[in-house]
C-alpha positions in Angstrom: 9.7 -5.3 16.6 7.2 -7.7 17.5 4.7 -8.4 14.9 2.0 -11.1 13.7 2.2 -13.3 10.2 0.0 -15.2 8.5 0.9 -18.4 7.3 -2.3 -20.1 5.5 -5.9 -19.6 6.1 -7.2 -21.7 8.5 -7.7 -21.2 12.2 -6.2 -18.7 14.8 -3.4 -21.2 15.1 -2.4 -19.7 11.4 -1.4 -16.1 13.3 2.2 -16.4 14.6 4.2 -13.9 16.3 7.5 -13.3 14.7 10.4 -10.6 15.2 10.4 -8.2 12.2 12.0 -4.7 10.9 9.9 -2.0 12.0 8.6 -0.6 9.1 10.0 3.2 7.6 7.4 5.7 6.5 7.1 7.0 3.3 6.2 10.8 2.7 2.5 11.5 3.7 2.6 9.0 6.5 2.6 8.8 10.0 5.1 6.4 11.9 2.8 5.7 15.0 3.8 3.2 18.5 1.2 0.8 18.6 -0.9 0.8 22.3 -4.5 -1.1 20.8 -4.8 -3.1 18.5 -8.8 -4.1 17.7 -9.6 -7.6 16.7 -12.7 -7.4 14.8 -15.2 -10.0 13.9 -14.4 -9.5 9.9 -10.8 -10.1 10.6 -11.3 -13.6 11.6 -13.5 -14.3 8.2 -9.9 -13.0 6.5 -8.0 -14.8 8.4 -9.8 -18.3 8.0 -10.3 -17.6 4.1 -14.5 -17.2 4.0 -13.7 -13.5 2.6 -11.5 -13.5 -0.3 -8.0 -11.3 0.9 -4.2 -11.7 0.5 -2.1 -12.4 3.2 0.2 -9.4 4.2 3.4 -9.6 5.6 1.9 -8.4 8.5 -2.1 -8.8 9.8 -4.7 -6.5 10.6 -6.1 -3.2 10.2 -6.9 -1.0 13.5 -4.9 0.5 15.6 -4.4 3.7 17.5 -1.0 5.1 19.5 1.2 7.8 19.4 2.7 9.4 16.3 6.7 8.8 16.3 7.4 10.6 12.9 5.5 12.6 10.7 6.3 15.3 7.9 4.7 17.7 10.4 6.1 17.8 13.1 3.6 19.0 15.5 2.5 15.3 15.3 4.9 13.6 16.5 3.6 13.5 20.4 -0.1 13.1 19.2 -2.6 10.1 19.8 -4.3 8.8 16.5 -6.4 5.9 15.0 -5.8 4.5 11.8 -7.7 1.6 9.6 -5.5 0.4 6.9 -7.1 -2.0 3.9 -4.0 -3.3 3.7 -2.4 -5.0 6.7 0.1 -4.0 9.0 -1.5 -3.4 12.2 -0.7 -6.2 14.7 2.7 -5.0 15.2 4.6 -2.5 17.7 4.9 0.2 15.3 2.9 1.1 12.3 3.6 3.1 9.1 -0.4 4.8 7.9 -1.5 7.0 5.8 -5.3 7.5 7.0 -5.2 8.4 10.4 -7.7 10.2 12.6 -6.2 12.7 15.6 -7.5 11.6 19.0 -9.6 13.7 20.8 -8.2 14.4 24.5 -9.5 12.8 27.2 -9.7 9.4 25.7 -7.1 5.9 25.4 -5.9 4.6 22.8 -8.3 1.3 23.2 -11.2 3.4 24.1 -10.3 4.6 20.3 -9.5 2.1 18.5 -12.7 0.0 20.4 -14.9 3.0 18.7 -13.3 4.6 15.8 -14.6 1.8 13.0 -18.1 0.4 14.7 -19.0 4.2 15.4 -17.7 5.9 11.7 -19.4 2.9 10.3 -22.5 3.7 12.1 -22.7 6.8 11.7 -22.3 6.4 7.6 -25.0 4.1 8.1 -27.7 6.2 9.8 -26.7 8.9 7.6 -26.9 6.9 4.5 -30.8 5.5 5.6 -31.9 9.4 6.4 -33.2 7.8 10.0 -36.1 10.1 10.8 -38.2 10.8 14.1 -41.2 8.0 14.3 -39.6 5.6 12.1 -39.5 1.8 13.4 -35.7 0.5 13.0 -34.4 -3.0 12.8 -31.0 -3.6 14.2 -29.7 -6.8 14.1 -26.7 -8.4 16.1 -27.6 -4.7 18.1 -25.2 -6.5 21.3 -21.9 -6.0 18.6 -19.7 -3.1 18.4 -21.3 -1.7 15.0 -25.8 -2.7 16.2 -25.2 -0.9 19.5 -23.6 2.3 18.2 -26.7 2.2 15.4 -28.9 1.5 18.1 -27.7 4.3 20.4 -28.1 7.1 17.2 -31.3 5.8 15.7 -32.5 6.2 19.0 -31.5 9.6 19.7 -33.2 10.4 16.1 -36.6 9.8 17.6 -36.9 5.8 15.7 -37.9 3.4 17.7 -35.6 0.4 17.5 -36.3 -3.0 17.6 -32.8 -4.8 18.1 -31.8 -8.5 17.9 -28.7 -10.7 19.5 -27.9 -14.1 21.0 -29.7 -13.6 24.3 -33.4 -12.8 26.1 -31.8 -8.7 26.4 -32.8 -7.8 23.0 -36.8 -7.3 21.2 -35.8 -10.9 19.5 -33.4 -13.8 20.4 -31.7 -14.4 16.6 -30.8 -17.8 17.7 -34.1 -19.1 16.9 -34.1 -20.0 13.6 -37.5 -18.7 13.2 -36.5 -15.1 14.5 -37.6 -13.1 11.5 -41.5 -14.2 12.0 -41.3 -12.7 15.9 -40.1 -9.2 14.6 -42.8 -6.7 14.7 -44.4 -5.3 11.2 -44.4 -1.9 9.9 -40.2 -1.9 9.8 -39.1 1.5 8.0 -35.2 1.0 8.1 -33.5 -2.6 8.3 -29.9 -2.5 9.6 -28.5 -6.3 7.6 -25.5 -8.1 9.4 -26.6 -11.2 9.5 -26.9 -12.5 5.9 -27.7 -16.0 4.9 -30.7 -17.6 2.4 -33.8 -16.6 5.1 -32.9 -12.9 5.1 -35.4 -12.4 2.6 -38.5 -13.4 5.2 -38.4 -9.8 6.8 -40.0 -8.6 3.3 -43.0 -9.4 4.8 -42.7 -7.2 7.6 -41.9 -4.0 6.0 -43.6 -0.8 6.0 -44.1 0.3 2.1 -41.1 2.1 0.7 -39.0 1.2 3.5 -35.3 0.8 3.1 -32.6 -2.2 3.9 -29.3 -1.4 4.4 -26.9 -5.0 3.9 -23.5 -4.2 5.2 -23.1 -7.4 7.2 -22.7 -11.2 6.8 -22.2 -12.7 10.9 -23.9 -15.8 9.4 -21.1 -16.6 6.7 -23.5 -16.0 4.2 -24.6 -12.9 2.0 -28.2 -11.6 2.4 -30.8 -12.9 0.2 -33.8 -10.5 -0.9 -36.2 -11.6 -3.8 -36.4 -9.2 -6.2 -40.3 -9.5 -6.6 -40.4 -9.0 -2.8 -39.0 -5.5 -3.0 -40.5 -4.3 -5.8 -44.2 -4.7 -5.5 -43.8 -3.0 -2.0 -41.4 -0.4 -3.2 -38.8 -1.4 -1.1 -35.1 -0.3 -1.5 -32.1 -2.4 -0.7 -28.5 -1.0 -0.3 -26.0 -2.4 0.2 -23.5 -0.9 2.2 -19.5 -1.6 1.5 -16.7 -1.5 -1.1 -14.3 1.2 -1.3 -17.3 3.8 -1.8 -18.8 3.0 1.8 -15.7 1.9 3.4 -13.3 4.0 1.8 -15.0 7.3 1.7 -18.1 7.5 3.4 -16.8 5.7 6.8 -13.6 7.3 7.0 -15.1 11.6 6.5 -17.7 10.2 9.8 -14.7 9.1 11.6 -13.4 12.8 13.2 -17.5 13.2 13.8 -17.9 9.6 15.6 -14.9 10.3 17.8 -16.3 13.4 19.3 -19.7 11.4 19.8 -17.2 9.2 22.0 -15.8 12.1 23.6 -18.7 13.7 24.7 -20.2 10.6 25.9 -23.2 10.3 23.3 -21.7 6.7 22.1 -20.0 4.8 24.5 -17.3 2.0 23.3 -17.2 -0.8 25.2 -14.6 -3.2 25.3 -14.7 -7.2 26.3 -10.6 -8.1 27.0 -7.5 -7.5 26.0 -5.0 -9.8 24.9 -1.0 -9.6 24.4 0.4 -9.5 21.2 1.8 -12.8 22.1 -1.9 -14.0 22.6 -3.4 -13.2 19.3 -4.8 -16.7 18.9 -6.2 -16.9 22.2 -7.9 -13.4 20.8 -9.1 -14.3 17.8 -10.8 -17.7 19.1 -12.4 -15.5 21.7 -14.1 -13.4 18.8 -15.2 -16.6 17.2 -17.1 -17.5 20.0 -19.0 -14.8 20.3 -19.3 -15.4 24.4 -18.2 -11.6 25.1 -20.0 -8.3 25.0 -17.5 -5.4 23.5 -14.4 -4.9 21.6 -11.4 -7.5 21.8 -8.3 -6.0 21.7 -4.5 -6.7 21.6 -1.7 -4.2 23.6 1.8 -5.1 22.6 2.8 -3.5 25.9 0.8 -6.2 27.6 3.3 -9.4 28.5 1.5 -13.1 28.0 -0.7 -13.6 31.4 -4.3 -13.6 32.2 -6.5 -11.0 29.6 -6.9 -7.6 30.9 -10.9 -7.0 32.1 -12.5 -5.2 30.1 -11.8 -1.3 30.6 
């Protein structure tokens, strides 16, 4: 099978497609044929070494297709999703463990385009208790992850206040200065960018309200003073690990799928790449020029991107 290998960190040039033996399942697992592939933005920070990580045999961690082999057999057949912390998932076929079934009606990239930005959204609105008349903060609110958030904060009766690199959002976070233009009274502070300034939107928090730092787009982690927080009561979480990631995102998975389904969250995705192309995908994340999901298809042969679905 065809499959992608890392050799170094460094650039997307690192990624090279090689021919390897597809993989055997082990009992528990499902042997699924690859269809999507998702390239997201934290893969890149992986793959060029600014988040600490091994280098599997094999790269990446989403992908959705159809179930081969499976100790149930009712499986085999079936459409699923799977995010593995360990590597394996640009390749034709996969060998998981955690998987997700597929509701009907949607593809295998509209799945994989959804089934981490929306589960992680999900645990994240849940986690902040997002009540009717609060005032939310979503930052990079154009990305996979800000528009789901902004899309269920709003249907809890928040208003939302949403940044991103262009004039369509409340505030432009190019400016350097963006945290001074965003409104005061915030209740609930969705963190993804990170870096030393993050700390300035103390100032325009309500009392008691609550930041929830599951982001770095910047490169850098958040930075809060402590005195800030505490003499306005303010409460900082911060959101990953394997309690967020590995528990809390993957039980809102089955939940944010059927928010897909029936329409409430919509993924969207910005191209799709070959298998072959996996460079030319992960410098198009870096650049942060599209709106949506990139993805890779193995089924796809090296040509022009597909538009986005």
């Amino acid at each position: 099978m065809r499959a992608v290998v890392q050799y170094g960190s460094g650039g997307p040039e690192v990624l090279k497609v090689e021919d390897r033996p597809e993989p055997t399942r082990n009992p528990g697992e499902v042997l699924i044929r690859t269809e999507a592939i998702a390239v997201p933005f934290y893969e890149t920070q992986l793959r060029s070494g600014l988040l600490p990580a091994g280098q599997p045999s094999i790269f990446g961690h989403e992908a959705a297709g159809i179930v081969l082999d499976a100790d149930d057999p009712s499986l085999r057949g079936k459409r699923v999703v799977t995010m593995s912390y360990t590597g394996g998932a640009y390749a034709e076929v996969v060998a998981a463990s955690e998987y997700t079934l597929v509701p009907d009606g949607l593809t295998s990239a509209q799945a994989v385009a959804a089934a981490v930005p929306a589960s992680v959204a999900l645990a994240l609105i849940e986690t902040a208790d997002v009540e009717a008349g609060e005032t939310v903060l979503v930052e990079a609110a154009s990305g996979a992850i800000g528009g789901h958030l902004a899309r269920l904060a709003g249907r809890r009766g928040a208003r939302v206040v949403t940044t991103a690199g262009n004039e369509q959002a409340d505030v432009d976070h190019r400016d350097p200065d963006w945290r001074q233009k965003v409104p005061d009274g915030i209740d609930v502070v969705f963190e993804s960018i990170g870096g030393p300034r993050a700390g300035e939107l103390t100032a325009k928090l309500a009392p008691h309200a609550r930041i929830l730092a599951y982001g770095m787009l910047s490169g850098e982690f958040p930075v809060f003073p402590v005195a800030g927080l505490l003499a306005r009561g303010i409460t900082l979480i911060g959101f990953g690990g394997p309690d967020a990631y590995g528990k809390r995102v993957a039980a809102a998975r089955a939940e944010a799928l059927g928010l897909v389904a029936d329409g409430t969250l919509i993924p969207v995705i910005d191209r799709t790449y070959p298998l072959a192309e996996v460079a030319a995908a992960h410098a198009r994340v870096e650049s942060r020029e599209g709106a949506g999901k990139v993805l890779l298809s193995p089924a796809l042969r090296p040509s022009t991107p597909a538009p986005a679905a």
